[in-house]
C-alpha positions in Angstrom: 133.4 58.4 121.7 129.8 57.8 120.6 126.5 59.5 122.6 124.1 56.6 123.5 121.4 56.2 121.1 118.7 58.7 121.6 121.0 61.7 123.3 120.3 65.5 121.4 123.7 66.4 120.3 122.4 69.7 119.7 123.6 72.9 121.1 122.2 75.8 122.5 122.5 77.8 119.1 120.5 75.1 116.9 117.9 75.9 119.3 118.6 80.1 119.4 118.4 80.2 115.6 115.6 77.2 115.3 113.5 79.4 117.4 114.5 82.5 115.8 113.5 81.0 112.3 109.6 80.5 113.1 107.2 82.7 111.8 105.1 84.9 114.1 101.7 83.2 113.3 99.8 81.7 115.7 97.5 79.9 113.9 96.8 78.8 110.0 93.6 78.5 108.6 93.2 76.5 105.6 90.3 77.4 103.3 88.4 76.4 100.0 87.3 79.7 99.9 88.8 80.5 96.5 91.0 83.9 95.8 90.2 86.6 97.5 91.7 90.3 98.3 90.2 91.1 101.4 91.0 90.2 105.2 89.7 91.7 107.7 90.1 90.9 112.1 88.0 92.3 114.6 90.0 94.9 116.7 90.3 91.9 119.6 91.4 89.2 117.4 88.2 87.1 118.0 86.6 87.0 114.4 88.7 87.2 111.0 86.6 87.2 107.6 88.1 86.5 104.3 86.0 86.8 101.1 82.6 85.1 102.1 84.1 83.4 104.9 83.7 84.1 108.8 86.4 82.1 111.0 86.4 82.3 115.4 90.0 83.1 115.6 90.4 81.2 118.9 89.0 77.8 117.6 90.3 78.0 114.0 87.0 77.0 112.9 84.8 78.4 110.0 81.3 79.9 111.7 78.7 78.5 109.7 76.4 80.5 110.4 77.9 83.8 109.6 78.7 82.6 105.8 78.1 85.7 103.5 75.5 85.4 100.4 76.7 85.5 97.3 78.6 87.9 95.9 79.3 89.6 99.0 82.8 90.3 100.1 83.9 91.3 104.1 86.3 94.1 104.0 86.5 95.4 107.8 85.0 95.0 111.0 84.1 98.7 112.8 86.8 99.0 115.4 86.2 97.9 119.4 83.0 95.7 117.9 82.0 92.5 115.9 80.2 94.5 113.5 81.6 93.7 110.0 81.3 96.0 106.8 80.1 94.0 103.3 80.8 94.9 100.1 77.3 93.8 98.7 75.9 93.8 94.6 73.6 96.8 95.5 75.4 98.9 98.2 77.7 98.9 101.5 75.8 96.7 104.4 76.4 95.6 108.0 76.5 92.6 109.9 76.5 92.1 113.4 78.3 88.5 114.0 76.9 88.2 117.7 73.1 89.6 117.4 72.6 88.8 113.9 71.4 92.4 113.1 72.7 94.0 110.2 71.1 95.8 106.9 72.3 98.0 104.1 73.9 101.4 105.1 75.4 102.8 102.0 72.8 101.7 99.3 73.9 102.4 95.9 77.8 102.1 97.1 78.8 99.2 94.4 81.9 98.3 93.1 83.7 99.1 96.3 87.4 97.9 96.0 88.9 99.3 99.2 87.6 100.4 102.2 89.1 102.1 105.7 87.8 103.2 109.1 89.5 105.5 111.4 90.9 104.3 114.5 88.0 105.7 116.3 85.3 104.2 113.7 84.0 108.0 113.3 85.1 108.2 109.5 84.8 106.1 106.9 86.9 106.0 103.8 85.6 103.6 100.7 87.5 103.5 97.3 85.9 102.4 94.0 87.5 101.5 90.8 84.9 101.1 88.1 81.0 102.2 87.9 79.1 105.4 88.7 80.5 105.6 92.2 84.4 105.2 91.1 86.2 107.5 93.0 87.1 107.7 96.9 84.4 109.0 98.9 84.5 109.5 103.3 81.4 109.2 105.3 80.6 110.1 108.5 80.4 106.6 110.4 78.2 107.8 113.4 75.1 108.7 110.5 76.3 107.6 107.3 76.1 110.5 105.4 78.8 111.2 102.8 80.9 114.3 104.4 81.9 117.8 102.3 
């Protein structure tokens, strides 16, 4: 006996293990950006930066406006804000992604290749692998002044 054309033969465990099998990502952004080794989301999920690249999370579309210059690299956004940390040519700098305000706060930090912030944003921990500044170094996030 045949099943009339159009009838799911399929049973329940095609679909258990079909669901089962997808990934856990919500979304995929496709970019030109190039290679790069840094992502970093904002603690609510809104904004994710990759290299020179700011996306909105919700809309999966790049924010123009928020485009880094050259050279620059995101590597975190300070926790429970859309303030994100820049590895810039001549030091460590800040953006704000909703006022616009930002500025060097570590000048003189180059070269920084890793970078981590407490979960309370009161320490910060920044790694470099080549220069004058090579070495990992924490700062006091609240004043920016390099601690012990």
């Amino acid at each position: 006996m045949s099943a009339p054309p159009g009838t799911d033969l399929r049973g329940f465990e095609w679909r258990y293990f079909s669901h089962r099998a997808r990934g856990d990502q919500l979304a995929t952004i496709e970019s030109d950006a190039g290679e790069f080794r840094h992502l970093a989301v904002s603690s609510d999920g809104h904004f994710v930066a990759a290299g020179r690249r700011v996306w909105n999370a919700s809309s999966e579309k790049l924010v123009l406006d928020q485009s880094l210059e050259e050279g620059d690299m995101a590597l975190a956004f300070l926790p429970h804000s859309y303030v994100l940390l820049i590895a810039a040519r001549d030091g460590l700098k800040r953006q704000d992604l909703v006022t616009g305000d930002g500025g060097m706060i570590l000048p003189g930090e180059t070269n920084v290749s890793a970078l981590a912030l407490s979960k309370s944003g009161r320490w910060l921990a920044i790694g470099s692998d080549s220069g004058p500044t090579q070495g990992l170094k924490v700062y006091d996030a609240r004043t920016w002044t390099l601690t012990g």
